[in-house]
Every structure is written in C-alpha cells, then in structure tokens.
Biopython code that builds the backbone (N, CA, C, O; Angstrom):
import numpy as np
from Bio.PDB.StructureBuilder import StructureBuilder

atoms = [
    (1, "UNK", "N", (-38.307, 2.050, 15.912)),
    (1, "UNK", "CA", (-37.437, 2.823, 15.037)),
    (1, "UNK", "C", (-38.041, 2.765, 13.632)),
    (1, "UNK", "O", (-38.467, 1.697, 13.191)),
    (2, "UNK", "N", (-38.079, 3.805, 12.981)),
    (2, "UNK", "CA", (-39.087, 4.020, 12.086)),
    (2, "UNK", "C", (-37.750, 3.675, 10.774)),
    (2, "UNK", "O", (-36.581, 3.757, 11.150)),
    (3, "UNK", "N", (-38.070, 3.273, 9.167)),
    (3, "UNK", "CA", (-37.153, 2.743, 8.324)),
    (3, "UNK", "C", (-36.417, 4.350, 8.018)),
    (3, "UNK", "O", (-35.354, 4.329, 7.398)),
    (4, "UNK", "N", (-36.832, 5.365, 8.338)),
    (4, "UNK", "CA", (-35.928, 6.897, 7.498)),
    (4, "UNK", "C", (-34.931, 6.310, 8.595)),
    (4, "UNK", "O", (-33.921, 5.727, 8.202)),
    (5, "UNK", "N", (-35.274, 6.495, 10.448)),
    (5, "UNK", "CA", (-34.194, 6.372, 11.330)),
    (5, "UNK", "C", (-33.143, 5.209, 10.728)),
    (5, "UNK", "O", (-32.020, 5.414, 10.266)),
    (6, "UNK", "N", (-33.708, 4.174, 10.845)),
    (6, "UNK", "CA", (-32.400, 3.275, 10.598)),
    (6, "UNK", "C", (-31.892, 3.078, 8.885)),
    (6, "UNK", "O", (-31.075, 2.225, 8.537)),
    (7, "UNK", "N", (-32.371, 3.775, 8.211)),
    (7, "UNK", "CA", (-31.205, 3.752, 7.053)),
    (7, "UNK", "C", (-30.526, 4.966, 6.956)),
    (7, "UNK", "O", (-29.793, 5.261, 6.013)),
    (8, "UNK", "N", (-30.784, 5.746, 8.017)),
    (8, "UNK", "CA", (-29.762, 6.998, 8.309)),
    (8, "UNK", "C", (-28.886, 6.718, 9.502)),
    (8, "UNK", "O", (-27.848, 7.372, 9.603)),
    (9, "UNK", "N", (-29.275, 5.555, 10.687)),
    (9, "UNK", "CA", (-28.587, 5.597, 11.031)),
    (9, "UNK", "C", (-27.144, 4.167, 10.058)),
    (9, "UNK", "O", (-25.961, 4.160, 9.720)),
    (10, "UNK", "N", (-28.111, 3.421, 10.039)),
    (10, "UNK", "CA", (-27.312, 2.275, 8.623)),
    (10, "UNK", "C", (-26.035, 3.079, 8.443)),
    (10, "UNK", "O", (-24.934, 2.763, 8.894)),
    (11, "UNK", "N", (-26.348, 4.258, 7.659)),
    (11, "UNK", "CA", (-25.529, 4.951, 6.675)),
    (11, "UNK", "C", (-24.533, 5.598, 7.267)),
    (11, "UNK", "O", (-23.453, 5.745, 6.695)),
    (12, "UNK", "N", (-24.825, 6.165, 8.748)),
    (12, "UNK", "CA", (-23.610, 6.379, 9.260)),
    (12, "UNK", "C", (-22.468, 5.935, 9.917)),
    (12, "UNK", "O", (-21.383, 6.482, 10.115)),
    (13, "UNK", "N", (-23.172, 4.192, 10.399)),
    (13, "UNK", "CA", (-22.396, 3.243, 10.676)),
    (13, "UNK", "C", (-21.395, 2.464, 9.548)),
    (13, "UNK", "O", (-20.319, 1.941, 9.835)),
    (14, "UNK", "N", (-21.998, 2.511, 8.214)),
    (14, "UNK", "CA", (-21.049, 2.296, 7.409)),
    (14, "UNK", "C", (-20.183, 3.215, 6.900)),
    (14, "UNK", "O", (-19.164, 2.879, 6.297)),
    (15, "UNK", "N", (-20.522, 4.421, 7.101)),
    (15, "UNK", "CA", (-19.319, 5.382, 6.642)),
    (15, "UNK", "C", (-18.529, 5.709, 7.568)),
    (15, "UNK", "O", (-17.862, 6.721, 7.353)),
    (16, "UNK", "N", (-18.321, 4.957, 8.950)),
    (16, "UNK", "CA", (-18.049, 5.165, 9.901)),
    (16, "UNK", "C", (-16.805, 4.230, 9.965)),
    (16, "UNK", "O", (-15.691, 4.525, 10.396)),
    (17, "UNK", "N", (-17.291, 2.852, 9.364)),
    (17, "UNK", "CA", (-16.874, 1.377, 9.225)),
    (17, "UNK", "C", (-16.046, 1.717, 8.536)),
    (17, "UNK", "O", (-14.913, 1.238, 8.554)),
    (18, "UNK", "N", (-16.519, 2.815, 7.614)),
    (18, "UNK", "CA", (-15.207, 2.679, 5.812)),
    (18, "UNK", "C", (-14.045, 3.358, 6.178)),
    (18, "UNK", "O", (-12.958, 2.862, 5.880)),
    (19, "UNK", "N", (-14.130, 4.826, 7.008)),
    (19, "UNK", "CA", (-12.946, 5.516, 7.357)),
    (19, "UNK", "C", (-12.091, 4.645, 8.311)),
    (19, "UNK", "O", (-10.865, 4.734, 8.378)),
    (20, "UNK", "N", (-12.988, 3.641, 9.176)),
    (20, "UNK", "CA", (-12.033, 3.280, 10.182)),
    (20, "UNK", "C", (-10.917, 2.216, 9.434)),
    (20, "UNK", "O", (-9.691, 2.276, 9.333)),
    (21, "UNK", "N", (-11.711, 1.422, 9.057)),
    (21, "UNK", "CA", (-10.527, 0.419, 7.626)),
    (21, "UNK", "C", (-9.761, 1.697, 6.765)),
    (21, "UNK", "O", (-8.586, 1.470, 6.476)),
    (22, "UNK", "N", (-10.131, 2.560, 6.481)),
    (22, "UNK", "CA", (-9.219, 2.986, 5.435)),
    (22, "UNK", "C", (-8.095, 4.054, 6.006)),
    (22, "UNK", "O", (-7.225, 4.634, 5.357)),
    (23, "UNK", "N", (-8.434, 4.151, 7.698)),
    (23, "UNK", "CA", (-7.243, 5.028, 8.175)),
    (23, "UNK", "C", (-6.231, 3.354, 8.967)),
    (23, "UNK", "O", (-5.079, 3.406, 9.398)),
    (24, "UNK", "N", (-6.936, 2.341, 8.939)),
    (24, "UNK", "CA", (-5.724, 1.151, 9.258)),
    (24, "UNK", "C", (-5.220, 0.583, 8.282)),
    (24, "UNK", "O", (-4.312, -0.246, 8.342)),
    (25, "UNK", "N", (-5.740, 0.961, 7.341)),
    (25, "UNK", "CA", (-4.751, 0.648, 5.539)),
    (25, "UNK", "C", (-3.731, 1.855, 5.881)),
    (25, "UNK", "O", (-2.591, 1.792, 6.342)),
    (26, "UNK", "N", (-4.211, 2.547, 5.651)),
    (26, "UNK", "CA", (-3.238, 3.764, 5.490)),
    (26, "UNK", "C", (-1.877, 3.393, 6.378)),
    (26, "UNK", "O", (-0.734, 3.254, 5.942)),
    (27, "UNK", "N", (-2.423, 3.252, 8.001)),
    (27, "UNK", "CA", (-1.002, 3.643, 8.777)),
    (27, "UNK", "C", (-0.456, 2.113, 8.843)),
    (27, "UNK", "O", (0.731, 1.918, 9.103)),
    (28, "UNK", "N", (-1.263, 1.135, 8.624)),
    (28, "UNK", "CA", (-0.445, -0.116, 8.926)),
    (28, "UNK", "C", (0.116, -0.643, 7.869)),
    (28, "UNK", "O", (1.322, -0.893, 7.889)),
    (29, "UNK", "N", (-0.659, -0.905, 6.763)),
    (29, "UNK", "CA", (-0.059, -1.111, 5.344)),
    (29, "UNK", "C", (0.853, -0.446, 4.689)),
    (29, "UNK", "O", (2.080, -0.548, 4.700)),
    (30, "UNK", "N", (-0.123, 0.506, 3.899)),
    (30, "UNK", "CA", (0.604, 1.265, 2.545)),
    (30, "UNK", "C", (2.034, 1.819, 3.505)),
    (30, "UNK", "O", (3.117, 1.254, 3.352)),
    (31, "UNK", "N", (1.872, 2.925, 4.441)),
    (31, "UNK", "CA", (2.815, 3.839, 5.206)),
    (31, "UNK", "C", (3.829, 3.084, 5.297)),
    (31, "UNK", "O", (4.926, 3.639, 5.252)),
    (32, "UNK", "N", (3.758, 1.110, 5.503)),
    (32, "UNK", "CA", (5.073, 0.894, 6.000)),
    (32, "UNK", "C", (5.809, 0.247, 4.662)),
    (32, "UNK", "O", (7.031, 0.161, 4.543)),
    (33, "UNK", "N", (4.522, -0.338, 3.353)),
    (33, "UNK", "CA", (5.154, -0.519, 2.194)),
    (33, "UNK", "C", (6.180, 0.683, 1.556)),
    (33, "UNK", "O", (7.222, 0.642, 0.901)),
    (34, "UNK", "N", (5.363, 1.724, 2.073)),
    (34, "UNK", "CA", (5.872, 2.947, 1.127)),
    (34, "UNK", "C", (7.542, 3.379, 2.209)),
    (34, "UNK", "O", (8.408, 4.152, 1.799)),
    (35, "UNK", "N", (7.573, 2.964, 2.980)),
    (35, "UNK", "CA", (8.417, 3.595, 4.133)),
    (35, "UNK", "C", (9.879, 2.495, 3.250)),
    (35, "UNK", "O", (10.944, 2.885, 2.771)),
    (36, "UNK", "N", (9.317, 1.129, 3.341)),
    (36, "UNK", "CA", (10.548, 0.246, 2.548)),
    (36, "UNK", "C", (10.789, 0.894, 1.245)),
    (36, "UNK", "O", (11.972, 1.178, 1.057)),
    (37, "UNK", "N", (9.893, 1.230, 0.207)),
    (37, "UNK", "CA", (10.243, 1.779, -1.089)),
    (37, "UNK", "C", (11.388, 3.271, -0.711)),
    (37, "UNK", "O", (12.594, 3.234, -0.956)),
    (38, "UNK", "N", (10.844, 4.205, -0.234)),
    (38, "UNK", "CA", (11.949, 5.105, 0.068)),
    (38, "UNK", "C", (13.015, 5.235, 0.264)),
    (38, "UNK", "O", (13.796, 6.058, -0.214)),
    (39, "UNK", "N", (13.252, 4.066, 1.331)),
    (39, "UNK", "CA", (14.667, 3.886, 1.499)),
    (39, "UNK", "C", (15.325, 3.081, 0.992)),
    (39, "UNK", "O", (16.548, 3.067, 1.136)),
    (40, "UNK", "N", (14.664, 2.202, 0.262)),
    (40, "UNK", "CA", (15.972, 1.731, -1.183)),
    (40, "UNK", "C", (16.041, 2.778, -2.454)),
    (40, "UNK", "O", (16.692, 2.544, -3.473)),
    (41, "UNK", "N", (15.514, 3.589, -2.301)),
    (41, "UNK", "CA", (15.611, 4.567, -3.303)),
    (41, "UNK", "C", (16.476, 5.624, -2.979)),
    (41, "UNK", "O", (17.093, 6.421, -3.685)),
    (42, "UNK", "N", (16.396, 5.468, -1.786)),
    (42, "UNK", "CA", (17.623, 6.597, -1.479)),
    (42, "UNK", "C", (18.926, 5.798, -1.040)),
    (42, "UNK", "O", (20.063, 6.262, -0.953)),
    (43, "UNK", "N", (18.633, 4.871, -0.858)),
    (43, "UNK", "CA", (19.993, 3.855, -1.044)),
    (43, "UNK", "C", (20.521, 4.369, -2.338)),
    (43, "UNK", "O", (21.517, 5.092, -2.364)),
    (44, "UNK", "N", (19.912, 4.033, -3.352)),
    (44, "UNK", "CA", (20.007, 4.260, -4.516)),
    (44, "UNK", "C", (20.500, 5.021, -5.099)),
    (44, "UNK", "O", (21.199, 4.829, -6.094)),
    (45, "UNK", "N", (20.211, 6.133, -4.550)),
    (45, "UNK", "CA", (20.790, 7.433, -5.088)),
    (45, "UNK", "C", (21.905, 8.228, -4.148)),
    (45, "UNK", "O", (22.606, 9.141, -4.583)),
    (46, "UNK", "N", (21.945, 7.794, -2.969)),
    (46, "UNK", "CA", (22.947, 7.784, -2.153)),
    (46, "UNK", "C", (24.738, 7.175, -2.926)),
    (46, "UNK", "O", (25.853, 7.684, -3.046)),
    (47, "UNK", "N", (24.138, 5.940, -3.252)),
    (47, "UNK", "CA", (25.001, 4.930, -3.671)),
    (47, "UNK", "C", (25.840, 5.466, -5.189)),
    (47, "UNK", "O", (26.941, 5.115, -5.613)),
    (48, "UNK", "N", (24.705, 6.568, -5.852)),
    (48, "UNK", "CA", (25.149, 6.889, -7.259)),
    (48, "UNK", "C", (25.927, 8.042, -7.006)),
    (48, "UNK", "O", (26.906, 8.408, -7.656)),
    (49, "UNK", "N", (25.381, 8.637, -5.932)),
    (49, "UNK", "CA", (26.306, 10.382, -5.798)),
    (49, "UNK", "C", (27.745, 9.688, -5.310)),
    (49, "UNK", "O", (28.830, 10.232, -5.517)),
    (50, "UNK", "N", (27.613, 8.606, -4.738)),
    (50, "UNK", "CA", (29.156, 8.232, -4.275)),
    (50, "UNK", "C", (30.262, 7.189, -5.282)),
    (50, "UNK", "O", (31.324, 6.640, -4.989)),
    (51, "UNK", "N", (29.476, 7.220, -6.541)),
    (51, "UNK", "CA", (29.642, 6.867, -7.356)),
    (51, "UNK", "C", (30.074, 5.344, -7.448)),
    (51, "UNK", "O", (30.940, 4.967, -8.237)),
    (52, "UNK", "N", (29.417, 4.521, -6.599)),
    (52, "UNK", "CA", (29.153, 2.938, -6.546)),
    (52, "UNK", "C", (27.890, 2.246, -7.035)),
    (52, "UNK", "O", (26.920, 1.686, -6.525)),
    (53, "UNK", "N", (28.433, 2.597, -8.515)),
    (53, "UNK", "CA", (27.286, 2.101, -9.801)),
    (53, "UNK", "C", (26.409, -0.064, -8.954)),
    (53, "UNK", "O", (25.286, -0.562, -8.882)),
    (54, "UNK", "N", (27.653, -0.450, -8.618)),
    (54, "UNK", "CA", (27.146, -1.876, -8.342)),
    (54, "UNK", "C", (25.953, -1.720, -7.502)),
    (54, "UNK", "O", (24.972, -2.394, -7.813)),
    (55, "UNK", "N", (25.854, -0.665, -6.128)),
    (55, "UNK", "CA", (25.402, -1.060, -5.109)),
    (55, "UNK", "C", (24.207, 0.395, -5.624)),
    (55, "UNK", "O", (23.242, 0.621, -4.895)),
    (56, "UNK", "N", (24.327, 0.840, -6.285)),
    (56, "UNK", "CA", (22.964, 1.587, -6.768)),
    (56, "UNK", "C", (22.547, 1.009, -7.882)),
    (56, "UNK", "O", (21.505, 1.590, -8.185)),
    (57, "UNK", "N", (22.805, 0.110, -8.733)),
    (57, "UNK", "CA", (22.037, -0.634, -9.281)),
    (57, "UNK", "C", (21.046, -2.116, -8.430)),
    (57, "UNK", "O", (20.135, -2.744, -8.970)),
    (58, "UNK", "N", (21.668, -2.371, -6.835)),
    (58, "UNK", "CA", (21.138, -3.248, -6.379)),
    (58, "UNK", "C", (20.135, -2.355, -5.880)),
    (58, "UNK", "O", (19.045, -2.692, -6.340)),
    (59, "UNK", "N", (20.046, -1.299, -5.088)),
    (59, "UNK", "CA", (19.156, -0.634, -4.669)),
    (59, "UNK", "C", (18.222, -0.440, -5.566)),
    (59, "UNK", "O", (17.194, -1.093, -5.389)),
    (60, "UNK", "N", (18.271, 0.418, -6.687)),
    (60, "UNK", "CA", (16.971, 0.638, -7.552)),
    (60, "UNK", "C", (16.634, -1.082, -8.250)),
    (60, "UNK", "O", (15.675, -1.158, -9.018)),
    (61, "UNK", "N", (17.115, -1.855, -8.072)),
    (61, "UNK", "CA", (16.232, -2.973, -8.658)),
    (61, "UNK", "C", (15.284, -3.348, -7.263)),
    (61, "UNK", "O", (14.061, -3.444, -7.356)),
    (62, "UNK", "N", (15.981, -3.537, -6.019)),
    (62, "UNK", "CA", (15.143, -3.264, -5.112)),
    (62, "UNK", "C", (14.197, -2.413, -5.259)),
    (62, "UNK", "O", (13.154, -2.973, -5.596)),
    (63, "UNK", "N", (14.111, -1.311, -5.152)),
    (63, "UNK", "CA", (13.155, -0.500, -5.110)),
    (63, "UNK", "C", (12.044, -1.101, -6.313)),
    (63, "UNK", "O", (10.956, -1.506, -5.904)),
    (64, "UNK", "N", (12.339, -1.149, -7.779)),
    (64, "UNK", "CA", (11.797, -1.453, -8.776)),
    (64, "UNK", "C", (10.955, -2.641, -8.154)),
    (64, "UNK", "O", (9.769, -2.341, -8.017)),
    (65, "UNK", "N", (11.337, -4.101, -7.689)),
    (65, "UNK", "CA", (10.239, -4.532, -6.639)),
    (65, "UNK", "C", (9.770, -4.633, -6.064)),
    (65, "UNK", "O", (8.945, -5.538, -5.943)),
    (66, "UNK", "N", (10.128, -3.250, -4.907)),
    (66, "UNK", "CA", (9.043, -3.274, -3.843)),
    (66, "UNK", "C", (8.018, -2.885, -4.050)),
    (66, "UNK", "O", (6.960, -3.218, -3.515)),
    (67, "UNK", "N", (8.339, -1.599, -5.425)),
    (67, "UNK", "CA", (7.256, -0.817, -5.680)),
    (67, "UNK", "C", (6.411, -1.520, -6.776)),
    (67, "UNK", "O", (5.224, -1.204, -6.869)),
    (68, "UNK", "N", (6.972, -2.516, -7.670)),
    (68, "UNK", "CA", (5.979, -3.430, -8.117)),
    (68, "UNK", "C", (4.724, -3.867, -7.798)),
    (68, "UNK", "O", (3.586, -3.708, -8.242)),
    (69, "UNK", "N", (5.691, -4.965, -6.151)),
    (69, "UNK", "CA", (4.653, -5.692, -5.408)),
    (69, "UNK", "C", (3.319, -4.832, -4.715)),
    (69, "UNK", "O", (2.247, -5.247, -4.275)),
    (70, "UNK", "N", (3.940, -3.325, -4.837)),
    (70, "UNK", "CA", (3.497, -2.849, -3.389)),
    (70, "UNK", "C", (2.086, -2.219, -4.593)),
    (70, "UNK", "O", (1.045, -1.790, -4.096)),
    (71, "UNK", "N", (2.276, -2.261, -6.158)),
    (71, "UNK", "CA", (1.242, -2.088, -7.005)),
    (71, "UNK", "C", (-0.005, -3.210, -7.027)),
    (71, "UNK", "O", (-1.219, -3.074, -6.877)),
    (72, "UNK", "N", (0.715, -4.208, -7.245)),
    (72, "UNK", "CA", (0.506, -5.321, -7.550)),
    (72, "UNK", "C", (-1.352, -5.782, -6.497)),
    (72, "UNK", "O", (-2.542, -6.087, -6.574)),
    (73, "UNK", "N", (0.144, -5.386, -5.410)),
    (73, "UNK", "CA", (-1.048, -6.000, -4.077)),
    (73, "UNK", "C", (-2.528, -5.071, -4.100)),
    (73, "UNK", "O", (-3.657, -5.468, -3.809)),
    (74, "UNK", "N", (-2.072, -3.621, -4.577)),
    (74, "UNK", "CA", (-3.401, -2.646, -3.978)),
    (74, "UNK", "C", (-4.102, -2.812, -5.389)),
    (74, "UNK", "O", (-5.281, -2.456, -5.378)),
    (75, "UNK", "N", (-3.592, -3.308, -6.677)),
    (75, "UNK", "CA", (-5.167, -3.568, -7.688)),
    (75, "UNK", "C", (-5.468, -5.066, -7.475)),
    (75, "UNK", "O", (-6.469, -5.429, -8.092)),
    (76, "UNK", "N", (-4.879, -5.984, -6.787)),
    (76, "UNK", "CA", (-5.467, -7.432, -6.946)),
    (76, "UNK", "C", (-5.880, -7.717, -5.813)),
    (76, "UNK", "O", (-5.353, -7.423, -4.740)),
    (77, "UNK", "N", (-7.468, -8.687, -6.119)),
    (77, "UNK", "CA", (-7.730, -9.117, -4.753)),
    (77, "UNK", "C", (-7.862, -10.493, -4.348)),
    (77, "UNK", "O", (-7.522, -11.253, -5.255)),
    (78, "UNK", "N", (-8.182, -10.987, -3.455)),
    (78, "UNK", "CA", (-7.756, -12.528, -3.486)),
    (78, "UNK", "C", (-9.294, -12.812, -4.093)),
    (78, "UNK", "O", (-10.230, -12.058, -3.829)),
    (79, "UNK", "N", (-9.393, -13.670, -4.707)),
    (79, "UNK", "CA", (-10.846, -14.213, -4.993)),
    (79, "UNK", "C", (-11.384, -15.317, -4.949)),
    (79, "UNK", "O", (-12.180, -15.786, -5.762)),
    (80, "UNK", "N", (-10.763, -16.034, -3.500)),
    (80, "UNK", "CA", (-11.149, -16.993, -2.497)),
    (80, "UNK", "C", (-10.872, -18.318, -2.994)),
    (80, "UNK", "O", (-11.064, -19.241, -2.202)),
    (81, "UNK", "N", (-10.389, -18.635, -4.350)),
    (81, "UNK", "CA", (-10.176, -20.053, -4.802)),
    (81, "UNK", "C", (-8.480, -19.924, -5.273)),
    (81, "UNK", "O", (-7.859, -20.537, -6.142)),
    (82, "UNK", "N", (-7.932, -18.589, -4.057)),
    (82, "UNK", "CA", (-6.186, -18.725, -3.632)),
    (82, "UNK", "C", (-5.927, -18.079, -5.038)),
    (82, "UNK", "O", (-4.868, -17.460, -4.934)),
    (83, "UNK", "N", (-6.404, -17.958, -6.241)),
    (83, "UNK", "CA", (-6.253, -17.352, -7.567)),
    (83, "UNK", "C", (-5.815, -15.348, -7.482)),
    (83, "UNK", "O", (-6.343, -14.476, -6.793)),
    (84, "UNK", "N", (-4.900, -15.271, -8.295)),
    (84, "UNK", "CA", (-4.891, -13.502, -7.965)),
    (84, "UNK", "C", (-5.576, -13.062, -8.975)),
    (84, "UNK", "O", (-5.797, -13.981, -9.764)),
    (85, "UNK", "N", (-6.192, -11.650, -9.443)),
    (85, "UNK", "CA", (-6.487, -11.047, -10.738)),
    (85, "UNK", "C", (-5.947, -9.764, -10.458)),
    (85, "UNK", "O", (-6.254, -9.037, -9.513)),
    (86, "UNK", "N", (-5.077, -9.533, -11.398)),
    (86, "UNK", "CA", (-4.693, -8.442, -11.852)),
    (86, "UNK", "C", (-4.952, -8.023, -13.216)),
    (86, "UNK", "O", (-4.548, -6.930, -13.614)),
]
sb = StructureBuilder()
sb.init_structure("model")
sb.init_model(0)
sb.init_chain("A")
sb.init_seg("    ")
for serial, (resi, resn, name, xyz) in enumerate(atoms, 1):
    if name == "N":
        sb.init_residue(resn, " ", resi, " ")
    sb.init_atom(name, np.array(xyz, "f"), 0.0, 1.0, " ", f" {name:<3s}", serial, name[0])
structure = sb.get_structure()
C-alpha cells in the first residue's frame, strides 16, 4: 500500500470515526438532556397560563438548571486530574 493509499484511506476512517461519535452524542446525550429541558419549561409555562405562580416558578428554576448543566457539560472537559475547565 503505497503512503497517497493509506492517508486517503487514514482520512476516511477518521471521518468516518467522527460522524459515528457525533451521531451517538447527538441521540444519546444532548436529545435526552434537551428532552428534560423542554419539559420543565413547559411545565413552566403550563403552570403560568393556569395561573400557579409557585409551581411555575419551580419549573423555570428547574429548567434554568438543567439548561445550565446541560451548558456547562458541552464547553468543559475533564482534564484527567478529576479538575473541570470552564
């Protein structure tokens, strides 16, 4: 195998590698973080059209942390001495 073959084929095994991680982020992660954020938000606003200020203020503070964490997690990465950076 001559070096053009295998850094073309290289190249398609890693772009191959990248979609497959980034379509199991998608449906296993984010989809089910984002699936919890929604529905305290519509708790939320459910809760306000029925005009039960207590239990739509618990909802949007919910929401306010899921969607925090759910920030939080996708700019920080672990950097192996258990430390976060954000």
């Amino acid at each position: 195998m001559s070096a053009r073959q295998l850094l073309l084929f290289g190249g398609i095994a890693l772009a191959i590698l990248g979609m497959t991680y980034g379509l199991w982020y998608a449906v296993f992660v984010e989809h089910q973080a984002l699936d919890g954020i929604g529905m305290s938000l519509t708790s939320g606003f459910q809760a306000a059209a029925q005009r039960n200020p207590g239990d739509a203020e618990r909802a949007l503070l919910q929401y306010r942390r899921q969607s925090i964490t759910t920030i939080a997690k996708s700019m920080c990465t672990d950097t192996g001495s258990g430390s976060r950076c954000c």
